[in-house]
N, CA, C and O atoms as a GROMACS GRO file, in nm:
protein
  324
    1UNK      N    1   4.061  -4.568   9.776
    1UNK     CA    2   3.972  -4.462   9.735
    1UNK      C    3   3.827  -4.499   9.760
    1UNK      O    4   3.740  -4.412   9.770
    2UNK      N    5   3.798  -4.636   9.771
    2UNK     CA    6   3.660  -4.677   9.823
    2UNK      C    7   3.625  -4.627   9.902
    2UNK      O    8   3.516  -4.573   9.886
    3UNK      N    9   3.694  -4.612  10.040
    3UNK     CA   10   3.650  -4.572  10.165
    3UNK      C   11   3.594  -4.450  10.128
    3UNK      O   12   3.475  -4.421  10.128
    4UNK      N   13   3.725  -4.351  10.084
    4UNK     CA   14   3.672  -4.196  10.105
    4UNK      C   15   3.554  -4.211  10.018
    4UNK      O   16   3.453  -4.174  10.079
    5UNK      N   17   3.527  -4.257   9.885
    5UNK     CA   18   3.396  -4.227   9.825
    5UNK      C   19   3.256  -4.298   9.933
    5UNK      O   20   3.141  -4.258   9.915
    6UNK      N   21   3.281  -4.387  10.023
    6UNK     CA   22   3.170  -4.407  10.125
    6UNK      C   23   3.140  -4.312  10.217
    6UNK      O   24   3.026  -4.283  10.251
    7UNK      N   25   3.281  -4.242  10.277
    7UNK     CA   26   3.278  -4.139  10.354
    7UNK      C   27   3.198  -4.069  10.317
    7UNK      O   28   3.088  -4.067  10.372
    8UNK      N   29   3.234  -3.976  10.191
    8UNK     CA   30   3.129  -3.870  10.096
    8UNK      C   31   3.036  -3.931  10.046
    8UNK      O   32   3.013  -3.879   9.937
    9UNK      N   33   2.953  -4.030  10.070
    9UNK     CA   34   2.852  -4.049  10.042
    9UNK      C   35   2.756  -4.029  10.169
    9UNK      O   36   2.640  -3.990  10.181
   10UNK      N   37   2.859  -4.075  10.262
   10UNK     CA   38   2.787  -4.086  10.355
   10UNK      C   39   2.744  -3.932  10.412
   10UNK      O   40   2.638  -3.918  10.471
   11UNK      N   41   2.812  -3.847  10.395
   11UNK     CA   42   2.857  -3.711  10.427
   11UNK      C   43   2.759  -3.638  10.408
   11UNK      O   44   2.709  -3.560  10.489
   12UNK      N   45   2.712  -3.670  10.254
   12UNK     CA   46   2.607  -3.619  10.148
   12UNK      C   47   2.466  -3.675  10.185
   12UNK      O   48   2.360  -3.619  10.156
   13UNK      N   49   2.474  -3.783  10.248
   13UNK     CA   50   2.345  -3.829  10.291
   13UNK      C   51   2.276  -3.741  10.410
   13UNK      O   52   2.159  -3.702  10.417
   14UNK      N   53   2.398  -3.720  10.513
   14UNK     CA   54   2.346  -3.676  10.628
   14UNK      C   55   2.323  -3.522  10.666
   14UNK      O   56   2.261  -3.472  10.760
   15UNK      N   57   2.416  -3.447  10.528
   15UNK     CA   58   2.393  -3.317  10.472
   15UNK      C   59   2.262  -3.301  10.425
   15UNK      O   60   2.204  -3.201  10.468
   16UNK      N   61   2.190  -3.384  10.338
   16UNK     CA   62   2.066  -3.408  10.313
   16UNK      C   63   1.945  -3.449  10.429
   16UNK      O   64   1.860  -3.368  10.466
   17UNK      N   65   1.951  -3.548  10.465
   17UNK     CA   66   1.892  -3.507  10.616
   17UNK      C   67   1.868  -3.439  10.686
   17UNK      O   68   1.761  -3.429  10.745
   18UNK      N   69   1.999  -3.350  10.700
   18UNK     CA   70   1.935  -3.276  10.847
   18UNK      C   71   1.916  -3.140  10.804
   18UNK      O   72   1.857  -3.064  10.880
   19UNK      N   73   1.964  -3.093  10.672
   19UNK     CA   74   1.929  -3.018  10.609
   19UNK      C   75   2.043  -2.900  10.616
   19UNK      O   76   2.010  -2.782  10.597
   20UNK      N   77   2.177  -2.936  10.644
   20UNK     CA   78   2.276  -2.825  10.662
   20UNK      C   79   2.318  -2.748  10.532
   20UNK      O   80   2.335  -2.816  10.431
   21UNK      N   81   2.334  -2.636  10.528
   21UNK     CA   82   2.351  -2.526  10.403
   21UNK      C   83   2.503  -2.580  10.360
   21UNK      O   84   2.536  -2.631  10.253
   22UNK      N   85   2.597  -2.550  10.495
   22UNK     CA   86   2.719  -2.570  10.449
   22UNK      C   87   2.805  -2.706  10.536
   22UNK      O   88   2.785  -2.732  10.654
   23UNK      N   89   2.875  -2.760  10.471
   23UNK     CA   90   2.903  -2.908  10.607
   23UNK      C   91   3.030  -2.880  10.665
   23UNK      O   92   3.094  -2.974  10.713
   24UNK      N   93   3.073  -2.769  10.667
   24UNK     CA   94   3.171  -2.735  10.777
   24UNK      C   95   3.139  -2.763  10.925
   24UNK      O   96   3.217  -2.789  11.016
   25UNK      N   97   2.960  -2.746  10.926
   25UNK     CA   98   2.922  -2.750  11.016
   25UNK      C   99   2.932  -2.883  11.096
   25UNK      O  100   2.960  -2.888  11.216
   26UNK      N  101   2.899  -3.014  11.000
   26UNK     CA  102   2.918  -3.103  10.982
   26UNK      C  103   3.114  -3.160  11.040
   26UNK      O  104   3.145  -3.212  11.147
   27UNK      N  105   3.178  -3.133  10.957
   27UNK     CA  106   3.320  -3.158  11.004
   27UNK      C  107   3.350  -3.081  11.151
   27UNK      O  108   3.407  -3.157  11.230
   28UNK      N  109   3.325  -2.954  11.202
   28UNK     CA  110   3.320  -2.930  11.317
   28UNK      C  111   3.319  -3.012  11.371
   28UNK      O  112   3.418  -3.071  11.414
   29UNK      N  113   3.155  -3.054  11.391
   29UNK     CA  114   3.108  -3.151  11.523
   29UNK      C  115   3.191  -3.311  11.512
   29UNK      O  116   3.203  -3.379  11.614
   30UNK      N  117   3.249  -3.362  11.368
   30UNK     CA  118   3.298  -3.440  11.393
   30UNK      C  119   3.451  -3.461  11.459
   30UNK      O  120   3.516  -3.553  11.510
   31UNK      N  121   3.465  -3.347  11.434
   31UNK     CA  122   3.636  -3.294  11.510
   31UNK      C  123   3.587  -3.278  11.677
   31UNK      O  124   3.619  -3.370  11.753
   32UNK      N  125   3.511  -3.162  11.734
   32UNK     CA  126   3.446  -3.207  11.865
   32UNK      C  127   3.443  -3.360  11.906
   32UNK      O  128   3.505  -3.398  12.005
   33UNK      N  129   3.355  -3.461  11.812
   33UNK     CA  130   3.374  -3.584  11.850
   33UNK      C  131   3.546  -3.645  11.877
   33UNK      O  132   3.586  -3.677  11.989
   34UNK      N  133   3.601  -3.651  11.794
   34UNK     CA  134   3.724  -3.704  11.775
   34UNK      C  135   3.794  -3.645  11.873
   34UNK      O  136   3.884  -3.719  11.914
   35UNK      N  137   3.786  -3.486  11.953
   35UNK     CA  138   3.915  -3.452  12.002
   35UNK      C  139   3.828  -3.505  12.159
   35UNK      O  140   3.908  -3.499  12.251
   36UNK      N  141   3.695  -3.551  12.204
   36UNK     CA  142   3.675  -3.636  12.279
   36UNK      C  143   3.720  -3.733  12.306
   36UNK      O  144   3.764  -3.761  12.418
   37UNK      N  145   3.720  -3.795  12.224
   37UNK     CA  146   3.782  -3.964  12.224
   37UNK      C  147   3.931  -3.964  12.211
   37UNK      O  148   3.988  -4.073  12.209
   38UNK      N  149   4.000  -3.855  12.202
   38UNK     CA  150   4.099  -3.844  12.217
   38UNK      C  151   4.144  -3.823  12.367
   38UNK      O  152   4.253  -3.846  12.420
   39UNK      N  153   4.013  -3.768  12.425
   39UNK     CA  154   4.041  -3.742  12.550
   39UNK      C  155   4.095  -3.846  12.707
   39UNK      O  156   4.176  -3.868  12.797
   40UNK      N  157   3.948  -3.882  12.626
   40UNK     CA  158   3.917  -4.061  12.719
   40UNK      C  159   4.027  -4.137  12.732
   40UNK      O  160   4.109  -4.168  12.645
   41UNK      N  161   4.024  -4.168  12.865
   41UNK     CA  162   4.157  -4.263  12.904
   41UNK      C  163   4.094  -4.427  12.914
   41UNK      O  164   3.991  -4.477  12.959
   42UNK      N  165   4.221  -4.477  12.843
   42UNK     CA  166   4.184  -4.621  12.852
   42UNK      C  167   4.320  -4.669  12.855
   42UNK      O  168   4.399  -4.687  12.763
   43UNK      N  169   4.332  -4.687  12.992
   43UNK     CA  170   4.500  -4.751  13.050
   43UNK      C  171   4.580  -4.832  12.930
   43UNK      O  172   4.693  -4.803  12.890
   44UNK      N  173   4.508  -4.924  12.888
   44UNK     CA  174   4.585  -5.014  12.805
   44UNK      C  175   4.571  -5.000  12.644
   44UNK      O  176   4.625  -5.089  12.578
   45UNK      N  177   4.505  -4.898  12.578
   45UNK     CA  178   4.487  -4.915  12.466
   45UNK      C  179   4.522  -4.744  12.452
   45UNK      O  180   4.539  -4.698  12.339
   46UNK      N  181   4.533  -4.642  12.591
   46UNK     CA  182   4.555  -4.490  12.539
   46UNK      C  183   4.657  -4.441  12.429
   46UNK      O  184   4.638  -4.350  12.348
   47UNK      N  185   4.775  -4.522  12.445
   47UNK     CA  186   4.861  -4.438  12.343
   47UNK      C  187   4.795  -4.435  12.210
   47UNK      O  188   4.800  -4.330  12.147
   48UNK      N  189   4.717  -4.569  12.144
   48UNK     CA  190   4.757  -4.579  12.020
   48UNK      C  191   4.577  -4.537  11.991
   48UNK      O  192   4.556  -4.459  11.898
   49UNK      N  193   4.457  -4.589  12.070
   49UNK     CA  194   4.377  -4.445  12.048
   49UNK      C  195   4.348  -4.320  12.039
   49UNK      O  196   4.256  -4.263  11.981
   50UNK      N  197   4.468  -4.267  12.124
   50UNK     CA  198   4.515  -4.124  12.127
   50UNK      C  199   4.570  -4.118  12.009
   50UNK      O  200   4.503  -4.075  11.916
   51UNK      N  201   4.680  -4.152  11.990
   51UNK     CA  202   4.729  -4.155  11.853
   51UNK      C  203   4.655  -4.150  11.741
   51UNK      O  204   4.651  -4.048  11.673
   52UNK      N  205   4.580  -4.273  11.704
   52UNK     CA  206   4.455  -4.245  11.612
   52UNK      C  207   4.388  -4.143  11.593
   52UNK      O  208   4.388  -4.094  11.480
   53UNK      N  209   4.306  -4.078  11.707
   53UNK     CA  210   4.253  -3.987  11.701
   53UNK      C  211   4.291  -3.877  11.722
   53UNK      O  212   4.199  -3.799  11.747
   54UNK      N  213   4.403  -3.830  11.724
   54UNK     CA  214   4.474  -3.716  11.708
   54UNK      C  215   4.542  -3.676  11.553
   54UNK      O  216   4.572  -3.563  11.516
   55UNK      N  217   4.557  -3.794  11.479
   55UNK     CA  218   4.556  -3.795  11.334
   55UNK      C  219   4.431  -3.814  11.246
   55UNK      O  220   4.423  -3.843  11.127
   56UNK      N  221   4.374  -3.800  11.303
   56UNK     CA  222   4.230  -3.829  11.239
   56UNK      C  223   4.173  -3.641  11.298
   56UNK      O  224   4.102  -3.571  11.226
   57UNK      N  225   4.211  -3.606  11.399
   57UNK     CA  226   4.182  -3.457  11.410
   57UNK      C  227   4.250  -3.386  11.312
   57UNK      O  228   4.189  -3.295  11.258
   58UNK      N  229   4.345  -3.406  11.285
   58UNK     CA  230   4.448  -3.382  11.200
   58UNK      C  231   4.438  -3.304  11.049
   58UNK      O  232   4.476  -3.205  10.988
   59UNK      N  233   4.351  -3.434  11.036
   59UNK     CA  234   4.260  -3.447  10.943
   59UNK      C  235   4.148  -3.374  10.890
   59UNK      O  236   4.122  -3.336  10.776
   60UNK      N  237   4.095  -3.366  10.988
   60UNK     CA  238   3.975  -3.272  10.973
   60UNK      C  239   4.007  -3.138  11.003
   60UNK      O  240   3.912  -3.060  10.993
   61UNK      N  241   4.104  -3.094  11.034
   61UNK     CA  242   4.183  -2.942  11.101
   61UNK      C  243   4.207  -2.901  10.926
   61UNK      O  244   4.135  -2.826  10.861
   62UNK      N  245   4.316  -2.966  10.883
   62UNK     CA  246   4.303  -2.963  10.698
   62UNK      C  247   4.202  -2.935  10.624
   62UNK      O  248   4.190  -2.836  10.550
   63UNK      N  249   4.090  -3.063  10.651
   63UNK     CA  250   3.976  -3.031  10.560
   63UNK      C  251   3.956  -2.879  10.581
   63UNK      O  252   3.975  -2.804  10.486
   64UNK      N  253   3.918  -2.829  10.702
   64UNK     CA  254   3.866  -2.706  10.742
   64UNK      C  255   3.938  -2.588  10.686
   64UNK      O  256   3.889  -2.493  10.625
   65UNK      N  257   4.081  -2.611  10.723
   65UNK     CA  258   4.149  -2.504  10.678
   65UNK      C  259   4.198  -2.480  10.541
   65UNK      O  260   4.270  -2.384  10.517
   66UNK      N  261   4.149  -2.594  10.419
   66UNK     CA  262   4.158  -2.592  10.298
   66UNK      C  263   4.028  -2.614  10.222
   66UNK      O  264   4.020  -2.674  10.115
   67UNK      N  265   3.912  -2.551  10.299
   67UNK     CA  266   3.832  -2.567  10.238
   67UNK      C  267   3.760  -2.582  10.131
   67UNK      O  268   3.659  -2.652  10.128
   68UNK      N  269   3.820  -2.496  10.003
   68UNK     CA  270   3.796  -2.483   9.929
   68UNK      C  271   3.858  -2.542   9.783
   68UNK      O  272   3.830  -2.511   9.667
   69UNK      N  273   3.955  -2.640   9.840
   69UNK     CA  274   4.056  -2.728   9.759
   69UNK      C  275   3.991  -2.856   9.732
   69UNK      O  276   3.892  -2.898   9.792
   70UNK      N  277   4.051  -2.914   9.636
   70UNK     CA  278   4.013  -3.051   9.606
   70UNK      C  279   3.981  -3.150   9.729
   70UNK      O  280   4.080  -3.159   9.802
   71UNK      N  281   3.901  -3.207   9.762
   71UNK     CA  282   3.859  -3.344   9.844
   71UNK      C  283   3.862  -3.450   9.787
   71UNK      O  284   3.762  -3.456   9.715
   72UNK      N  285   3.952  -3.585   9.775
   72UNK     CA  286   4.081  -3.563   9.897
   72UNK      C  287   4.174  -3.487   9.826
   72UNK      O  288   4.154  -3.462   9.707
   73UNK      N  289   4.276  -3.447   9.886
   73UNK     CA  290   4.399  -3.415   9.790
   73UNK      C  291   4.482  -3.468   9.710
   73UNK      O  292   4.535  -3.577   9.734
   74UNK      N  293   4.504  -3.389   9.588
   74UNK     CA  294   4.566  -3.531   9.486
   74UNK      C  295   4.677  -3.615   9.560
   74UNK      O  296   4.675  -3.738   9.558
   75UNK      N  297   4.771  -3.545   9.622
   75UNK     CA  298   4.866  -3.604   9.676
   75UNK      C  299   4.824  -3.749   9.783
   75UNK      O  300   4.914  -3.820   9.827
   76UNK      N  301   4.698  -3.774   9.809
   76UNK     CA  302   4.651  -3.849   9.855
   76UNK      C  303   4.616  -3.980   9.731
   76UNK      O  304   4.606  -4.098   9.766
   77UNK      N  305   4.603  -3.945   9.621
   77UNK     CA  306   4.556  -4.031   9.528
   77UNK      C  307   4.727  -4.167   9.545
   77UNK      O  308   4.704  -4.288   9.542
   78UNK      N  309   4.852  -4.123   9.558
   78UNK     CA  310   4.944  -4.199   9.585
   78UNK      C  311   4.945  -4.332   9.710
   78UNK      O  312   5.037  -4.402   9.752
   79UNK      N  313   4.862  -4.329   9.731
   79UNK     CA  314   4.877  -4.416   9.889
   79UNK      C  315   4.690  -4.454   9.889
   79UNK      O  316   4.634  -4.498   9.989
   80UNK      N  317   4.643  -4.436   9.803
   80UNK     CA  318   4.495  -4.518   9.776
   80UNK      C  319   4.486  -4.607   9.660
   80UNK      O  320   4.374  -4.636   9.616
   81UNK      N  321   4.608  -4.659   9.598
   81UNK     CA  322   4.594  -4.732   9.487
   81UNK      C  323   4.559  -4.878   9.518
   81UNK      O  324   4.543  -4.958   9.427
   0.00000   0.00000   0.00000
């Protein structure tokens, strides 16, 4: 649970910065990023960066489409102990 509370801190920092109303805007561009690097070929390391970052899009496809639900989801509280 450390991480994600760095994540959202970090989230909140850069929401503050740049001055965004809502941070969807925010998760967008980081999904743009991610389904990049998903793109990129790297002969010897593609499957399991692809992999990564296709669950990590995953991820943020959720946030988006449950916007308005708890962050993270409780069901997530099981596997951060």
């Amino acid at each position: 649970m450390k991480t994600l509370r760095v994540i959202s801190g970090l989230r909140s920092l850069a929401l503050e910065c740049v001055g965004i109303n809502d941070a969807r805007e925010y998760v967008f561009g980081l999904l743009f990023n991610i389904l990049f690097r998903a793109t990129i070929s790297h002969y010897k390391y593609q499957d399991r960066g692809q992999h990564q970052s296709l669950v990590l899009a995953s991820i943020a496809c959720h946030r988006l489409d449950h916007w308005d639900e708890q962050w993270p989801p409780v069901e997530w509280n099981d596997h951060f102990k």
